[in-house]
Biopython code that builds the backbone (N, CA, C, O; Angstrom):
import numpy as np
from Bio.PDB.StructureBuilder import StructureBuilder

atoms = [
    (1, "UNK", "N", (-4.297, 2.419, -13.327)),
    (1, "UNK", "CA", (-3.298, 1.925, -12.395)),
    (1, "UNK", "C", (-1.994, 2.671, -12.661)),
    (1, "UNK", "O", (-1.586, 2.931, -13.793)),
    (2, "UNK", "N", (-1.369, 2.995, -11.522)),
    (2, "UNK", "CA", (-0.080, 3.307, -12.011)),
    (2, "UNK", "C", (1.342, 2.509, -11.944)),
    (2, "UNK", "O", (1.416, 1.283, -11.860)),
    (3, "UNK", "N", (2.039, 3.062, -11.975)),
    (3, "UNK", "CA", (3.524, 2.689, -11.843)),
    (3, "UNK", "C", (4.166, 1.711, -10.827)),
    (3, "UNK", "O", (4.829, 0.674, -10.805)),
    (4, "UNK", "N", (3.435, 2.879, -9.761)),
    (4, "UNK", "CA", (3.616, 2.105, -8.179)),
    (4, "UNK", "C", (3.256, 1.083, -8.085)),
    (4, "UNK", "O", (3.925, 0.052, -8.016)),
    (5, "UNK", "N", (1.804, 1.254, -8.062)),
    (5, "UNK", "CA", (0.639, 0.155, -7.682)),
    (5, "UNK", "C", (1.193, -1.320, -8.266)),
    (5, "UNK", "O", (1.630, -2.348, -7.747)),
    (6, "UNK", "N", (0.922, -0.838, -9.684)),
    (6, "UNK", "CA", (1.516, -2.186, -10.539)),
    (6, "UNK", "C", (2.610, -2.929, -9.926)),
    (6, "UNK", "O", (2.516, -4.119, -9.627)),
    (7, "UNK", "N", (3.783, -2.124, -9.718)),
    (7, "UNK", "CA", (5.448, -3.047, -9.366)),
    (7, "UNK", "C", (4.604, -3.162, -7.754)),
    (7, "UNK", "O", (4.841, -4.348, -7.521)),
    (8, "UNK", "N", (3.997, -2.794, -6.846)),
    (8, "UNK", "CA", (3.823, -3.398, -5.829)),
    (8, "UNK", "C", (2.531, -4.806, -5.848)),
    (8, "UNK", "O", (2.510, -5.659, -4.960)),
    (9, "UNK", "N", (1.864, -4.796, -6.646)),
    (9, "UNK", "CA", (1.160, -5.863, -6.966)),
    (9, "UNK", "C", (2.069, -7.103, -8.089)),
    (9, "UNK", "O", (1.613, -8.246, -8.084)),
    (10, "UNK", "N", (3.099, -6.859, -8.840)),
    (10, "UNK", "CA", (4.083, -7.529, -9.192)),
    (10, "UNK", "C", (4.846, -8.354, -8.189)),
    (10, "UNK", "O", (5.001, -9.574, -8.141)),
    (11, "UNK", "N", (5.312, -7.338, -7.352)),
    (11, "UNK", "CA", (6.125, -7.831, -6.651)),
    (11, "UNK", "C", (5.389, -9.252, -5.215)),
    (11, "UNK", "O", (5.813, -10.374, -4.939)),
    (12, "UNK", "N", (4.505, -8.660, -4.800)),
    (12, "UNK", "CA", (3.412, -9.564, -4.131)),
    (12, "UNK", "C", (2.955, -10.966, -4.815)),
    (12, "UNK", "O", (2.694, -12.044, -4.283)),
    (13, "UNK", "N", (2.951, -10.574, -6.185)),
    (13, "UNK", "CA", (2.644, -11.648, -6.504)),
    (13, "UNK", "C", (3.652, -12.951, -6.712)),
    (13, "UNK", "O", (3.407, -14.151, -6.591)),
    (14, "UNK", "N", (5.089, -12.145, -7.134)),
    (14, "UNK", "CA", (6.011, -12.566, -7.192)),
    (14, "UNK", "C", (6.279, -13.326, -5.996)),
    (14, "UNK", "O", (6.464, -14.524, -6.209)),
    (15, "UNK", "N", (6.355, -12.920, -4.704)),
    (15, "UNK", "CA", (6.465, -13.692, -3.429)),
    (15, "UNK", "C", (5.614, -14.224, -3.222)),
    (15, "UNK", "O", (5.926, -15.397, -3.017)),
    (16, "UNK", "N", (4.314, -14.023, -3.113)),
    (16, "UNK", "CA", (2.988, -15.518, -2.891)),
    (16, "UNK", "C", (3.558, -16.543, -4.405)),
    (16, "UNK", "O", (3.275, -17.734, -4.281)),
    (17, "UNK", "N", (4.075, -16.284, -5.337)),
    (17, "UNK", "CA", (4.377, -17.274, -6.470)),
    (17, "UNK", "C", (5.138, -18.188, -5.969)),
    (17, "UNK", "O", (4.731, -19.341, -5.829)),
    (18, "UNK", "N", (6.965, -17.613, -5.452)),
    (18, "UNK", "CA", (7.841, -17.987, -4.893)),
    (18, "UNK", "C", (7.681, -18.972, -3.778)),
    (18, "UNK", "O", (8.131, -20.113, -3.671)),
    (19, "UNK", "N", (7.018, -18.345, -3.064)),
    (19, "UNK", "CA", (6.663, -19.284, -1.563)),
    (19, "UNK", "C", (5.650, -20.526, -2.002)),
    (19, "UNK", "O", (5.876, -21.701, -1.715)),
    (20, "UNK", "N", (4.437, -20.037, -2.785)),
    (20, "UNK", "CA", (4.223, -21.902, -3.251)),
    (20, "UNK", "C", (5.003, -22.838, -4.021)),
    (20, "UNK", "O", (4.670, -24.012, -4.179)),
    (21, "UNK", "N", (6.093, -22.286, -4.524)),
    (21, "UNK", "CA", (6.879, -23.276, -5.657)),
    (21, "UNK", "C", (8.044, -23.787, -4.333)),
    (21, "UNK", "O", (8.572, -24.894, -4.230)),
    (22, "UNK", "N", (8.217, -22.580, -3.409)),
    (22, "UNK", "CA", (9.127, -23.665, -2.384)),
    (22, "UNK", "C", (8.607, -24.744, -1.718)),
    (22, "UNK", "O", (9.299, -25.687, -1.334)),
    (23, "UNK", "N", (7.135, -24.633, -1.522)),
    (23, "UNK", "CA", (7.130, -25.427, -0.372)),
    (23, "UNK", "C", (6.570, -26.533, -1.309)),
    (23, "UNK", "O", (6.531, -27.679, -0.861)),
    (24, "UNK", "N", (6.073, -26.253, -2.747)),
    (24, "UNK", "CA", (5.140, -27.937, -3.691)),
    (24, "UNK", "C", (6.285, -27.868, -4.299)),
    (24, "UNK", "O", (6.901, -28.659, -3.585)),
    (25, "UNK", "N", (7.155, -27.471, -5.194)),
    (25, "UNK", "CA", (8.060, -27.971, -5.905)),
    (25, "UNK", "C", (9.385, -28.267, -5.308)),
    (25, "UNK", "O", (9.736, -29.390, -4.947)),
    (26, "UNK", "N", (10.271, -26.922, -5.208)),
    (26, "UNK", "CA", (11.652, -27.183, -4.455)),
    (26, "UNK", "C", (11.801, -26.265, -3.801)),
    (26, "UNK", "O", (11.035, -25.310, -3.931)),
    (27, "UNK", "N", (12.786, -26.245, -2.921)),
    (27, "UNK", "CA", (13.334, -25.582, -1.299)),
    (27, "UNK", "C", (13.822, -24.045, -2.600)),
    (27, "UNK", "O", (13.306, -22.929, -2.549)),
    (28, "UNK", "N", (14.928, -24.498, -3.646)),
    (28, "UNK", "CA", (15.881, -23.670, -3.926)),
    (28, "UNK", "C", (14.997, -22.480, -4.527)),
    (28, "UNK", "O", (15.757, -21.559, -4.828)),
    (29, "UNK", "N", (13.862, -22.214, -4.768)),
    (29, "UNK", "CA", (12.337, -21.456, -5.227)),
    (29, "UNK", "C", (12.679, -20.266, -4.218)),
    (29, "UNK", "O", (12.431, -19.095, -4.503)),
    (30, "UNK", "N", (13.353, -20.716, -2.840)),
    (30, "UNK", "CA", (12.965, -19.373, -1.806)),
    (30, "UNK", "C", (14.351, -18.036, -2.338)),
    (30, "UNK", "O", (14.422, -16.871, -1.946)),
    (31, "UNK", "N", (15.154, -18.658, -3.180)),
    (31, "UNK", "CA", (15.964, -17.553, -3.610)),
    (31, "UNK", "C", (15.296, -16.870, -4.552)),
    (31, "UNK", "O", (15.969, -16.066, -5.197)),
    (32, "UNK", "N", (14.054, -16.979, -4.832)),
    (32, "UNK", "CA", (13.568, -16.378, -5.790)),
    (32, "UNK", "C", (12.612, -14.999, -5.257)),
    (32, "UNK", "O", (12.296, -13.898, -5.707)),
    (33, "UNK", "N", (12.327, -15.986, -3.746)),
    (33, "UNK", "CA", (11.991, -14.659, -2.837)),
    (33, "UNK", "C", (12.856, -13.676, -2.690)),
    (33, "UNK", "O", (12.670, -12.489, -2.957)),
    (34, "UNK", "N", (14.042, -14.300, -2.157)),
    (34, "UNK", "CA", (15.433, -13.235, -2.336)),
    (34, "UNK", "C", (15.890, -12.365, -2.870)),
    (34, "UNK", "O", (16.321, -11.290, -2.453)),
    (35, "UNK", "N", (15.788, -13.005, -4.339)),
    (35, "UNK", "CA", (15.968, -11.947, -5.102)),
    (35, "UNK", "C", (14.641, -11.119, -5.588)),
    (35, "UNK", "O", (14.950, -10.201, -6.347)),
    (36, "UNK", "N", (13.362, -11.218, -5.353)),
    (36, "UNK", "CA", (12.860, -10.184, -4.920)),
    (36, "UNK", "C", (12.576, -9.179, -4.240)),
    (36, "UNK", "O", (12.241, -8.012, -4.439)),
    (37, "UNK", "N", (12.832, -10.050, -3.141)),
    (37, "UNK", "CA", (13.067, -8.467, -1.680)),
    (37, "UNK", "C", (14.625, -7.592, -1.891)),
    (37, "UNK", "O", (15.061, -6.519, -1.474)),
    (38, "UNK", "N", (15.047, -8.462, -2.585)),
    (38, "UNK", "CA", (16.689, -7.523, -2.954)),
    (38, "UNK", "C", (16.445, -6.406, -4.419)),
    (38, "UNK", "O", (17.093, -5.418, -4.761)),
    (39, "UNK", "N", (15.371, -6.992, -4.976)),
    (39, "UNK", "CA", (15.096, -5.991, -5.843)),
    (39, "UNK", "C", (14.308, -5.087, -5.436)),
    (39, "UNK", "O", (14.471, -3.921, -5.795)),
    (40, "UNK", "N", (13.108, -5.531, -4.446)),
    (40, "UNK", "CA", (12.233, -4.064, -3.647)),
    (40, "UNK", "C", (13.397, -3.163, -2.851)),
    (40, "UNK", "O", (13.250, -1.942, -2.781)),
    (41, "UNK", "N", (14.356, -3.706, -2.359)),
    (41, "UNK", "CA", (15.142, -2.704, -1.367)),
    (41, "UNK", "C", (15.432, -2.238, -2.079)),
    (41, "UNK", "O", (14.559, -1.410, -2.340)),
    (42, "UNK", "N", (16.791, -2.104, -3.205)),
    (42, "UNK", "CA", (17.373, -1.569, -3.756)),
    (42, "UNK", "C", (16.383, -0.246, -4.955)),
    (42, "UNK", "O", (16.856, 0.790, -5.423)),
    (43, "UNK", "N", (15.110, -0.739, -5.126)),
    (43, "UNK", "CA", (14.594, 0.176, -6.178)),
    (43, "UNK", "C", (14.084, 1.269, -5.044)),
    (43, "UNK", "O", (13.751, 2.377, -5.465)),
    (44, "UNK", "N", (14.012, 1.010, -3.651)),
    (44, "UNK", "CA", (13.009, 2.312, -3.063)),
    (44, "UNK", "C", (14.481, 3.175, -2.759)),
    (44, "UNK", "O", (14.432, 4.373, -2.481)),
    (45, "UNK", "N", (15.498, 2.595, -2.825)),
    (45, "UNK", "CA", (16.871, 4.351, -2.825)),
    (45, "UNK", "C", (17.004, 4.467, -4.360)),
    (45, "UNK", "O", (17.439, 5.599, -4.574)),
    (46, "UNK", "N", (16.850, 3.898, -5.367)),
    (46, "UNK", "CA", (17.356, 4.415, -6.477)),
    (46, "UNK", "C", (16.395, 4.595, -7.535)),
    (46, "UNK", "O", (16.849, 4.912, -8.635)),
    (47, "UNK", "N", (14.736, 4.403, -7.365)),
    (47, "UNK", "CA", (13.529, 4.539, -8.135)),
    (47, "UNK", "C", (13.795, 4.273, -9.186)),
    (47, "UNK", "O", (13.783, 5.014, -10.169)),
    (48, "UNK", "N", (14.150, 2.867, -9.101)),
    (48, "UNK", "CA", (14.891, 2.338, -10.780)),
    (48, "UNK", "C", (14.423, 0.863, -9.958)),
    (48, "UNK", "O", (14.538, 0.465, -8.799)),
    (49, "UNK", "N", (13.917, 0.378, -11.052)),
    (49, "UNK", "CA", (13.491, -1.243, -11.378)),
    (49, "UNK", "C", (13.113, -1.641, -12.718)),
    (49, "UNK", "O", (12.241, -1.022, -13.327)),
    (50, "UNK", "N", (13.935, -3.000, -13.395)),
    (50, "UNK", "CA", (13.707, -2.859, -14.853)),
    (50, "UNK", "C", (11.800, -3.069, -14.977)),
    (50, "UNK", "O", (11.424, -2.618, -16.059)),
    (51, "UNK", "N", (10.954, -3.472, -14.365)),
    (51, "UNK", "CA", (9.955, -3.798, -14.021)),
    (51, "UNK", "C", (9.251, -2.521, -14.422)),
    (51, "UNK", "O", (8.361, -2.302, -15.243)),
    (52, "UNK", "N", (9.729, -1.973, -13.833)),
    (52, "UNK", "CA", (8.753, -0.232, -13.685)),
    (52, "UNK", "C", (9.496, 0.274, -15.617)),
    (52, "UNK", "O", (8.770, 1.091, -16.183)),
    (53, "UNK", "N", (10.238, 0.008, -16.103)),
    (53, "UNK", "CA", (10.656, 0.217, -17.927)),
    (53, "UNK", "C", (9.425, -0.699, -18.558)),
    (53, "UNK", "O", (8.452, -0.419, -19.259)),
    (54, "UNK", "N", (9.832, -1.687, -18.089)),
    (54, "UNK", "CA", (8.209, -2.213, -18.735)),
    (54, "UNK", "C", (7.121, -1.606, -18.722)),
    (54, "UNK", "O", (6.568, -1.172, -19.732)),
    (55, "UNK", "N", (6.551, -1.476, -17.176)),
    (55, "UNK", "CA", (5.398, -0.518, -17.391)),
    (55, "UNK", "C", (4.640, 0.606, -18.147)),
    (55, "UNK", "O", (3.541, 0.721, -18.688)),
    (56, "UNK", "N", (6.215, 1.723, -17.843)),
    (56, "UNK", "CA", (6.098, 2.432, -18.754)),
    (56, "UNK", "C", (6.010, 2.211, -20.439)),
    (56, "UNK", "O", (5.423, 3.026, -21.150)),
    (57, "UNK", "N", (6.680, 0.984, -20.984)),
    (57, "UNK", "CA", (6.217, 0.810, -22.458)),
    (57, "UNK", "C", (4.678, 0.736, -22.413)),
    (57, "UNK", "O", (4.016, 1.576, -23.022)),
    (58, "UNK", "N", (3.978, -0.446, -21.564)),
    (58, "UNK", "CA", (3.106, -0.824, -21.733)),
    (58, "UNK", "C", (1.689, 1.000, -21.251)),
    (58, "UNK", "O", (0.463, 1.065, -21.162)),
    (59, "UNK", "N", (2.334, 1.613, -21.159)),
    (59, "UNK", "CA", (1.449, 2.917, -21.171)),
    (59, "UNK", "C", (0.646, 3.672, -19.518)),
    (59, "UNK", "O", (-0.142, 4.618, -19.548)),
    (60, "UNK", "N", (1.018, 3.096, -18.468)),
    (60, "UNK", "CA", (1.374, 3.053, -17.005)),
    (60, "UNK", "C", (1.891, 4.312, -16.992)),
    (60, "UNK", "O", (2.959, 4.610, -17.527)),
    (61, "UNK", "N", (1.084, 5.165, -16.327)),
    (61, "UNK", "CA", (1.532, 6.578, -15.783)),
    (61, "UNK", "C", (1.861, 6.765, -14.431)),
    (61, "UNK", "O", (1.014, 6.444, -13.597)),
    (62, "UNK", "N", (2.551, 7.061, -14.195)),
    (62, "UNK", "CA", (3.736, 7.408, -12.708)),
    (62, "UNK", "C", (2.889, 7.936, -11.729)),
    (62, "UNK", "O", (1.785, 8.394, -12.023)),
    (63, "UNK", "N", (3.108, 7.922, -11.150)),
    (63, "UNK", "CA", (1.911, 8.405, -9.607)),
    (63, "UNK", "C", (2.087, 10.227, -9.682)),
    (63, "UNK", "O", (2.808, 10.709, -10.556)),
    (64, "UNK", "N", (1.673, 10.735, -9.116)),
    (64, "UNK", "CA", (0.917, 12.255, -8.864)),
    (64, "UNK", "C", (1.290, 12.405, -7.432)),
    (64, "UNK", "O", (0.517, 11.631, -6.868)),
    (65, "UNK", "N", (1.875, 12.843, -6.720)),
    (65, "UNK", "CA", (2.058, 13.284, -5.586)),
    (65, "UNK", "C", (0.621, 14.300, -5.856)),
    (65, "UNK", "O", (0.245, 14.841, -6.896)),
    (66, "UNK", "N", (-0.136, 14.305, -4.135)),
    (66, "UNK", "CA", (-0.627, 15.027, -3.684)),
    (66, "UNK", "C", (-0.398, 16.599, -3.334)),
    (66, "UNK", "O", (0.202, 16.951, -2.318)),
    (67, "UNK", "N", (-0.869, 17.387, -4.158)),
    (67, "UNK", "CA", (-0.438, 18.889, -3.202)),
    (67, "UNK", "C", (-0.669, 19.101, -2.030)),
    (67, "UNK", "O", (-1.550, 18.610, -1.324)),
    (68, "UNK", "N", (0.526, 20.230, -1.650)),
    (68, "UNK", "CA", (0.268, 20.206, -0.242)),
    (68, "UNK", "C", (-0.467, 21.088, 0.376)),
    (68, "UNK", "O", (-0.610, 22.171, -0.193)),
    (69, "UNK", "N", (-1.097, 20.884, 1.632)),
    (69, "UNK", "CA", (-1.470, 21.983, 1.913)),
    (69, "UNK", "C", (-0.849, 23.213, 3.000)),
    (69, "UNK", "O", (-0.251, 23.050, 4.063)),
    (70, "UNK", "N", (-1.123, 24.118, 2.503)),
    (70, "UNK", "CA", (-0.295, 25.271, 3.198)),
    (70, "UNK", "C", (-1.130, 26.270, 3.889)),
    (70, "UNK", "O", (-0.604, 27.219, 4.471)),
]
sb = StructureBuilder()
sb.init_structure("model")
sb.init_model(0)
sb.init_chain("A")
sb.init_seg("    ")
for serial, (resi, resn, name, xyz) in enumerate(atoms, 1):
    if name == "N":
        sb.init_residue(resn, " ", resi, " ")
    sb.init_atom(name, np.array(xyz, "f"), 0.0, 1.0, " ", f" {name:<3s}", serial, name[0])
structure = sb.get_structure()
């Protein structure tokens, strides 16, 4: 798995988490969505998320762009 994959399966999970704790536990749970989609926006202009530092400890190699063809 890589880098990507991982923080986008993090993050998914993070919002299916969020959205059941709003609607069985409490309303105030949906800022938790919030501040996840505020952390997906902000990491796709600056390819920085503390999420993706973790990864990399845990041994998560960075994606491979495809060559192109010419």
């Amino acid at each position: 798995m890589t880098i990507e994959r991982a923080l986008r399966a993090l993050a998914g999970f993070m919002v299916l988490l969020s959205i059941a704790l709003t609607v069985w536990v409490d309303p105030r749970f949906v800022w938790l969505t919030a501040f996840v989609g505020a952390n997906l926006f902000q990491s796709a202009f600056t390819n920085s998320c503390p999420a993706m530092a973790i990864f990399r400890m845990f041994g998560l190699r960075p994606c491979v762009p495809a060559p192109e063809n010419k």
